[in-house]
C-alpha positions in Angstrom: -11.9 -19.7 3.3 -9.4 -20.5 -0.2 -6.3 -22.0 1.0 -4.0 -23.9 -0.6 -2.6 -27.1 1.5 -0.4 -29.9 1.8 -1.5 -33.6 2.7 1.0 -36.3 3.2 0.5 -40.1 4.8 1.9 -40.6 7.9 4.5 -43.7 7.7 7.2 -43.6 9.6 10.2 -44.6 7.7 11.8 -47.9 9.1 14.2 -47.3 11.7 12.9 -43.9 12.5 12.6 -43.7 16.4 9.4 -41.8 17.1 9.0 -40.1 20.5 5.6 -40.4 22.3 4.9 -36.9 21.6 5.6 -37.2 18.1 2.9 -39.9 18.1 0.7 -38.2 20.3 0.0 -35.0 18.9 0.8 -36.8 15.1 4.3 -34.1 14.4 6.9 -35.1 13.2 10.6 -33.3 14.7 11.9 -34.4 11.5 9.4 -34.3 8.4 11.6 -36.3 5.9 11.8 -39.5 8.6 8.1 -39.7 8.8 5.1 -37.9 6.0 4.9 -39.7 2.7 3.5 -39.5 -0.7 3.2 -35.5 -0.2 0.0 -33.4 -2.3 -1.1 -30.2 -2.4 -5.4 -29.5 -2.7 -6.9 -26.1 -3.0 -9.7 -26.4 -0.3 -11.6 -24.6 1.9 -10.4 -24.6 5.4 -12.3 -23.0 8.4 -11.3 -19.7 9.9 -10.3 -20.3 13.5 -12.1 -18.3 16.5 -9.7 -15.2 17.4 -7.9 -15.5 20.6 -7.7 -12.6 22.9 -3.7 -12.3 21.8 -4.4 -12.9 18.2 -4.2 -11.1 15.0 -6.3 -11.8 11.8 -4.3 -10.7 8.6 -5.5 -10.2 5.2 -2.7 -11.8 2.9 -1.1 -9.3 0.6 2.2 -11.3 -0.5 3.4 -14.3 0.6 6.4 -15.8 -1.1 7.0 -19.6 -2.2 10.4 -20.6 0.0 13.1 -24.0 -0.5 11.1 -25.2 2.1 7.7 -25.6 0.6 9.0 -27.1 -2.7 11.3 -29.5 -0.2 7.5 -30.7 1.1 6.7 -31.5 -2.4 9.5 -33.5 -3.7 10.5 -36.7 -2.2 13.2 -39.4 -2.2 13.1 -42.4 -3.7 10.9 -44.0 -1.1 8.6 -41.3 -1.4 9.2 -39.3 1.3 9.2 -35.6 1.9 12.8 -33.8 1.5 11.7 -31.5 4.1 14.0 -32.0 7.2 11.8 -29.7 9.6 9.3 -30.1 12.0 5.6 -30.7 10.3 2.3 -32.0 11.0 0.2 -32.7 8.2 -2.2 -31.9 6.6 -1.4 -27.9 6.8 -1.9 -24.7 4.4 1.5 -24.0 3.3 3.3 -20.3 3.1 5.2 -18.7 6.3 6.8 -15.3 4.0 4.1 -13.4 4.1 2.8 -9.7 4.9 -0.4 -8.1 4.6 -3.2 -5.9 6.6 -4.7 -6.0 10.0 -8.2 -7.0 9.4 -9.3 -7.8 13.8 -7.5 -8.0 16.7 -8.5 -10.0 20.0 -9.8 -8.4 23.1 -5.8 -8.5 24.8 -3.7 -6.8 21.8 -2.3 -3.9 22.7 0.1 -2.5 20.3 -1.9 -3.2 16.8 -5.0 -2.2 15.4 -7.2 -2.8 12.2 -5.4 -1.2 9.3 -1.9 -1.8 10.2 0.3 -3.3 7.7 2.4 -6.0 9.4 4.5 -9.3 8.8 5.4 -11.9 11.2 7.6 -14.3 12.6 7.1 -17.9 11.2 9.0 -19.8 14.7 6.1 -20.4 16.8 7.8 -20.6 20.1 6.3 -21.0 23.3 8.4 -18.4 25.9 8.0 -21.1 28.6 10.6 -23.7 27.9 14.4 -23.7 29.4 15.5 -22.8 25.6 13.3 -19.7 25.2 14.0 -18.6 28.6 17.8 -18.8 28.0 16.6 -16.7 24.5 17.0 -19.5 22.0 13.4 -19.2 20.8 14.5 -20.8 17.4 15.2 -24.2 19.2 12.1 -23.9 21.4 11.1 -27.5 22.8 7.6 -26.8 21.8 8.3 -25.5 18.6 5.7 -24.5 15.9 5.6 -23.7 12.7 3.9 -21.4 10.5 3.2 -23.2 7.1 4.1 -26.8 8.4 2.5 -27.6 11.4 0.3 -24.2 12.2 -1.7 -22.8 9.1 -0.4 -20.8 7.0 -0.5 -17.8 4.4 -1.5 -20.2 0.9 -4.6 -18.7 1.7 -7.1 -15.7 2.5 -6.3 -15.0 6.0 -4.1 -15.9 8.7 -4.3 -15.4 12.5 -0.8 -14.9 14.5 -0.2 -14.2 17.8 0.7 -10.3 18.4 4.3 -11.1 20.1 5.0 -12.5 16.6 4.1 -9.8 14.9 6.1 -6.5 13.2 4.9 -3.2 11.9 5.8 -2.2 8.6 4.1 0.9 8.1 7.7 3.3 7.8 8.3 0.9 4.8 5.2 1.5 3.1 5.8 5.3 4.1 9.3 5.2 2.2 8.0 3.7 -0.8 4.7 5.4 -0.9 2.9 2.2 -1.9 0.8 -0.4 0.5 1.2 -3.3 -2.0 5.1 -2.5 -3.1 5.8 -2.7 1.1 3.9 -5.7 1.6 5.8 -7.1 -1.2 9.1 -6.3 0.0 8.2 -7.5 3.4 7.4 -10.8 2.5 10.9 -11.2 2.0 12.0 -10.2 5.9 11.9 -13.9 6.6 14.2 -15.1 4.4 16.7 -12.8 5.3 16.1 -12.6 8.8 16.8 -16.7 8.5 20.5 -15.5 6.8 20.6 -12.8 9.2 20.2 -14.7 12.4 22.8 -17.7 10.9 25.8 -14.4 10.2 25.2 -11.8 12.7 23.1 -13.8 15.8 24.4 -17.6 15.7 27.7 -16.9 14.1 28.4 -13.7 16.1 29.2 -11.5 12.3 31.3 -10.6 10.3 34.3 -7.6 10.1 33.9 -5.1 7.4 36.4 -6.5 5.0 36.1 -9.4 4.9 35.7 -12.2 2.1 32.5 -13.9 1.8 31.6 -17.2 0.1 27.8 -18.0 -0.7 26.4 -21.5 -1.9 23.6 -21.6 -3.0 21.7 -18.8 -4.7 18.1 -19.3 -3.8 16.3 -16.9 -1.3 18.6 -17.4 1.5 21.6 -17.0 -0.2 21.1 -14.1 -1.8 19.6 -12.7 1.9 23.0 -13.7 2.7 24.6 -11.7 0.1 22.4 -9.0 0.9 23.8 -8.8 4.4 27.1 -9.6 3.2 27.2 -6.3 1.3 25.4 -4.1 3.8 27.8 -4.9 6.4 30.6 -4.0 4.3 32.4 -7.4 2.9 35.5 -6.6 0.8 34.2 -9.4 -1.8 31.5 -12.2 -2.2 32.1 -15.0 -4.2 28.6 -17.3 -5.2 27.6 -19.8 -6.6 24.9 -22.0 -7.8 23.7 -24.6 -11.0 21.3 -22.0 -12.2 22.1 -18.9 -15.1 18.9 -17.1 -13.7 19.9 -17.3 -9.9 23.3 -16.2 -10.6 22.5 -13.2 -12.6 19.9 -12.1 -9.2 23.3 -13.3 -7.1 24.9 -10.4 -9.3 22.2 -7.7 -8.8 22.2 -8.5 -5.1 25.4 -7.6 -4.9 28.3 -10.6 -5.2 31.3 -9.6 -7.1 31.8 -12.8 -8.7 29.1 -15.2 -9.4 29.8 -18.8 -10.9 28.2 -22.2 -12.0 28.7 -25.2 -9.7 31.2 -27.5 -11.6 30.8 -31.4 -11.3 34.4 -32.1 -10.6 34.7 -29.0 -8.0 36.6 -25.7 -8.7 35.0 -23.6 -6.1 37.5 -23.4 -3.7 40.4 -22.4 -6.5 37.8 -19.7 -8.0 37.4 -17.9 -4.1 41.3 -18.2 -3.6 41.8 -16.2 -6.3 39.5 -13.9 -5.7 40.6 -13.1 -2.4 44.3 -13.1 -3.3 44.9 -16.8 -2.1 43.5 -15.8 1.4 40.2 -17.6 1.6 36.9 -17.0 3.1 36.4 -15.5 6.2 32.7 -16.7 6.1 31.0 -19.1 3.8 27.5 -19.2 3.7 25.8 -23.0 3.2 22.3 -22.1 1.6 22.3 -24.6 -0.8 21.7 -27.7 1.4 24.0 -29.6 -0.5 26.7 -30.4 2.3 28.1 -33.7 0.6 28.9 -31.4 -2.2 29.9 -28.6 -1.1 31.5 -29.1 2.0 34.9 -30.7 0.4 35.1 -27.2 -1.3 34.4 -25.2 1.8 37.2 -27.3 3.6 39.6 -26.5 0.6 38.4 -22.7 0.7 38.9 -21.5 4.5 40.8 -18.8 5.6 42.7 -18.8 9.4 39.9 -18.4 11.7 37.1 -18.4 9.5 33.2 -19.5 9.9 31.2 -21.7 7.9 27.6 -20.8 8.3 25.4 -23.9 8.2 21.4 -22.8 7.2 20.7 -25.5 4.3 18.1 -28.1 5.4 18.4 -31.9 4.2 18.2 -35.1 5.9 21.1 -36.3 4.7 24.8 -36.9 6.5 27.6 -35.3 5.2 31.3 -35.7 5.8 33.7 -33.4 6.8 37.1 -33.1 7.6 37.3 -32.5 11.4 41.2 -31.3 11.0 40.7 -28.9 9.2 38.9 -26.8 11.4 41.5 -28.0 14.2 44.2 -26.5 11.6 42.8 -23.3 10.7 41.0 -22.5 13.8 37.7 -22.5 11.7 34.2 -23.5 12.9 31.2 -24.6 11.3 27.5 -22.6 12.9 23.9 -24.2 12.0 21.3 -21.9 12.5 17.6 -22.3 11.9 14.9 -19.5 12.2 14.6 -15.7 12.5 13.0 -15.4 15.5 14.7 -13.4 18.7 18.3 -11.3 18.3 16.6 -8.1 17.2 16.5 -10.1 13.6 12.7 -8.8 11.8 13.6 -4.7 14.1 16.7 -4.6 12.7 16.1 -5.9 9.1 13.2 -3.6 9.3 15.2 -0.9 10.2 17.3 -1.5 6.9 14.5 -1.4 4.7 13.2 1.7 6.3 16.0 3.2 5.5 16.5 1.9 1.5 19.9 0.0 2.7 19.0 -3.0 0.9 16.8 -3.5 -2.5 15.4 -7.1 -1.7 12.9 -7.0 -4.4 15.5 -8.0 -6.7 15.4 -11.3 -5.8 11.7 -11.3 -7.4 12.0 -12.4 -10.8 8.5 -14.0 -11.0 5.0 -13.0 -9.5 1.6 -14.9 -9.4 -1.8 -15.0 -8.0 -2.3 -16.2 -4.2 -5.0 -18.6 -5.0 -2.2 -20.1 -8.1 0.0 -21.6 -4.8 -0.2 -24.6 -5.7 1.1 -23.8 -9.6 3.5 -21.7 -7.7 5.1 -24.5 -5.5 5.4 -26.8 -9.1 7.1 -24.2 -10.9 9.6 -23.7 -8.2 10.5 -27.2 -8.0 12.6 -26.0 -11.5 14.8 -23.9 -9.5 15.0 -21.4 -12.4 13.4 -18.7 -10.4 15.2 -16.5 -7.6 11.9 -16.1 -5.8 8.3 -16.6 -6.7 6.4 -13.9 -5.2 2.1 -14.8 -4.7 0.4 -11.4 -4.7 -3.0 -11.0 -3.4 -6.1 -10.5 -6.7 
């Protein structure tokens, strides 16, 4: 089978203290402390057998995320920005949606012909963290894309419990391929919607949202933002075309990042000097954005943590201590009603996600795909099936 994969050499970065199951089963917790010299190669890879809980899909979209380009680009040692857990080599893509091809002998709830997308966090249900319901910090985490095959390519095989119907989607818009499309794009979203409404508990209508960083999970985050009724949303990032798709997603006011700062003074005023009540990190930028943030929050607010980089960041411990503010990382979608509920919302034409798609290729073009996001001029690069 066509798939579109990523090798990297395993080095471990000097100082890097690797646990005896990362060595074992050759996965790194923390890609960016370990892979090296990072390459994609369109290949053929073999289809695996079907489990009795599994389900084959038929890619129809799959969508090119931060997180793939982050695989691609490295530091100045050479090695992977990623920050994630990752075992390598591995068929790339974990936003994806398409059609039911086979089931295994246990499935119950799915059946050949059903449109469906799926969870990318792997999680077992057997460690203390699932048990408790944090599947996204699962001790025996896997992930779709980085250390599990995934969607760069013909087929994929998930387990069922992972997996989510979209039929009423492609019912509402009348079109297999334009649901499948939008679909693709639950998993970004589901990532902002598990940081704002799961990990940081949510938000009340009215109030004043900041967003850095424009790029899919930002403007998921603005997307939410506006659906559960903030009075404003202030955004920003470096690029013209992500800021006009912040402005189509819904932020009121959308600005360029400034080297000497300004970010904070531009969401004072627009929230009347008052601040934001929640500011969403997507840019995974923290040394440069969080002297802003700090400068920006309003009495009790929350500061929203889903950017992913390696790299320490400082921040001003008294200022949460002064404004009663608190700063929530989140990673994942999986668990907390996230892919029902986001469903639901797209069921239901709350929220027009494809706006965010300002640039569509072929599925067998991934690895094109990954090198032309790497410019950041695109919102979201959509692959589409031939």
């Amino acid at each position: 089978m066509k798939a579109t994969q990523l090798i990297a050499d395993w080095d471990p970065r000097p100082g890097y203290a690797l646990s005896d199951e990362e060595l074992h089963a050759k996965k790194a917790r923390m890609a960016c402390g370990v892979w090296r010299n990072p390459r994609l190669e369109a290949t053929e890879v073999p289809e695996l057998d079907l489990g009795p809980h599994s389900v084959a899909i038929a890619i129809r979209a799959c969508g090119v995320c931060g997180s793939d380009t982050h695989c691609v680009e490295t530091d100045d040692d050479d090695y992977v920005i990623f920050s994630g857990p990752a075992s390598f080599p591995c068929v790339l893509g974990h936003e994806f949606s398409g059609e039911v091809l086979e089931v295994g002998s246990a499935v119950r709830d799915l059946a050949p012909g059903d449109l469906v997308t799926a969870e990318g966090m792997l999680y077992c249900g057997i460690c203390e963290a699932c048990r408790k319901g944090w599947f996204n910090q699962c001790a025996r985490l896997d992930m779709i894309g980085f250390s599990r095959p995934g969607a760069f390519c013909e087929r994929v095989q998930v387990h069922e419990k992972h997996c989510w119907k979209i039929d009423g989607i492609a019912q509402r818009l009348g079109d297999a391929q334009k649901a499948c499309e939008l679909a693709a794009l639950i998993e970004p979203v589901g990532c902002s919607y598990n940081g704002m409404f799961v990990a940081a508990g949510g938000m009340s209508p009215g109030s004043h949202v900041a967003v850095f960083g424009c790029g899919p999970i930002g403007l998921g985050a603005i997307a939410m933002a506006r659906v559960a009724g903030a009075a404003t949303i202030t955004a920003f990032d470096p690029m013209p075309a992500r800021r006009a798709v912040a402005k189509r997603m819904g932020a009121d006011g959308v600005y360029e990042v400034q080297p000497d700062g300004g970010a904070a003074a531009l969401i004072r005023e627009a929230t009347g000097g008052w601040g934001a009540d929640m500011v969403i990190e997507a840019a995974g930028a923290a040394i440069a954005t969080m002297p802003e943030i700090e400068r920006a929050m309003a009495p009790a607010s929350t500061v929203v943590y889903l950017g992913r980089t390696g790299e320490r960041a400082p921040v001003m411990l008294d200022v949460l201590v002064s404004s009663a503010a608190r700063i929530v990382g989140a990673r994942g979608h999986a668990g907390g009603g996230v892919y029902p509920h986001v469903i639901r919302l797209l069921e239901n034409d709350r929220m027009d996600l494809l706006a965010m798609v300002d640039h569509r290729m072929p599925l067998p073009d991934a690895a094109a795909a990954v090198e032309r996001s790497r410019s950041r001029e695109d919102a979201k690069i959509l692959l589409v099936a031939p």
